[in-house]
N, C-alpha and C positions, 0 to 999 in steps of 0.2 A: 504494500500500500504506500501510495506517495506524501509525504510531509503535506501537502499544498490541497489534494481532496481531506487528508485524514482534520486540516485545521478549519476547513471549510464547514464540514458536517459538524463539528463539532461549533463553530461558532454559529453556524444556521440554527441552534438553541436557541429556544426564545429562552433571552433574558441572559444568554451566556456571555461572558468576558477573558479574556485571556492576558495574563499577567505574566512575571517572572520575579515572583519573589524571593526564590529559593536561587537565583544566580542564572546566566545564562543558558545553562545546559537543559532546564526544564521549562518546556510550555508549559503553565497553569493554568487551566479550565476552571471556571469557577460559575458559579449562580449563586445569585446577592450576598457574595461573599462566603460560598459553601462549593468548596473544593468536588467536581464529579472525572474530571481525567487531569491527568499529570503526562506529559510527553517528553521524553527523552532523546529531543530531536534531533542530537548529531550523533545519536549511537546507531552503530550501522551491523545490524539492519537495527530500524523502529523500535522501540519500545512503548508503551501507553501502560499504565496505572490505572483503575478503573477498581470505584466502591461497587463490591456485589452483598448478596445478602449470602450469612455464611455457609450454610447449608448449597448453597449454587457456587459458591467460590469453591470449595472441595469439589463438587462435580465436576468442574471446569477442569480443574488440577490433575482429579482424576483420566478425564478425556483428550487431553493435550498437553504432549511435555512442554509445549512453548508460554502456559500459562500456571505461572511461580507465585508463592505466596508475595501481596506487596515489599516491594525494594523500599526500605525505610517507612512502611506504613504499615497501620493496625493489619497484622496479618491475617487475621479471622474476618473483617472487612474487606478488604483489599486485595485487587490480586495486579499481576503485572503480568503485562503479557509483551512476548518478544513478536516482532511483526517481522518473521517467516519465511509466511505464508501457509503452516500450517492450520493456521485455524481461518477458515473459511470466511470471505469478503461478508456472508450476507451473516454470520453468525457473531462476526465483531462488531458490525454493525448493531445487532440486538444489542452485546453488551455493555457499548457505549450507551445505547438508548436505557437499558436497565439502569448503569450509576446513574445515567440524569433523572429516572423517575424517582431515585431512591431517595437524592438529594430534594425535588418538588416535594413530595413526599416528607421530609424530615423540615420542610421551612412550617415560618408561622404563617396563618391562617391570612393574615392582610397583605405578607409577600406573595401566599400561591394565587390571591385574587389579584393581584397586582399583575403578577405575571400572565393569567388569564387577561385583564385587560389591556395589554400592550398585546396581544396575542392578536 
């Protein structure tokens, strides 16, 4: 997957931002200040970080050697996935789409309306 589709999808989030707090090396994804992918854009190949819920982050792990418990993050949350190309364009797709619900999901009540109305 290429650096330039994989930042696009991920900023076509309604509501997403992309930062780098943590220093050059990491794209951070974020919604209204709530972390959903982390990118590791000059490791080659790709890297991405992505909050799963834990029970599907072991699934994951179990079904692809490319997907590791989070690189510096809650490892029971988080998993890191190297990009490949083992795990399938339409199923990293879901996974990105998963951190971001998880993250709507975890905001307050006047952010997710908020975010529905810029929607």
């Amino acid at each position: 997957m290429e650096l330039e589709f994989l930042r696009k999808y991920l900023l076509d989030k309604n509501g997403a931002t992309e930062e780098l707090p943590f220093g050059p090396d990491a794209l951070v994804f974020k919604l209204v200040g709530k972390i959903f992918a982390i990118v590791a854009w000059q490791s080659t190949p790709l890297r991405i970080s992505l909050k799963c819920n834990p029970e599907h982050a072991l699934a994951l792990r179990a079904m692809y050697k490319s997907v590791r418990p989070g690189y510096h993050l809650n490892k029971e949350h988080w998993n890191t996935v190297t990009l490949d190309g083992s795990v399938p364009h339409d199923h990293l797709l879901e996974m990105i789409d998963h951190s971001y619900e998880l993250v709507v999901r975890g905001l307050k009540k006047s952010d997710r309306i908020r975010l529905q109305d810029n929607n």
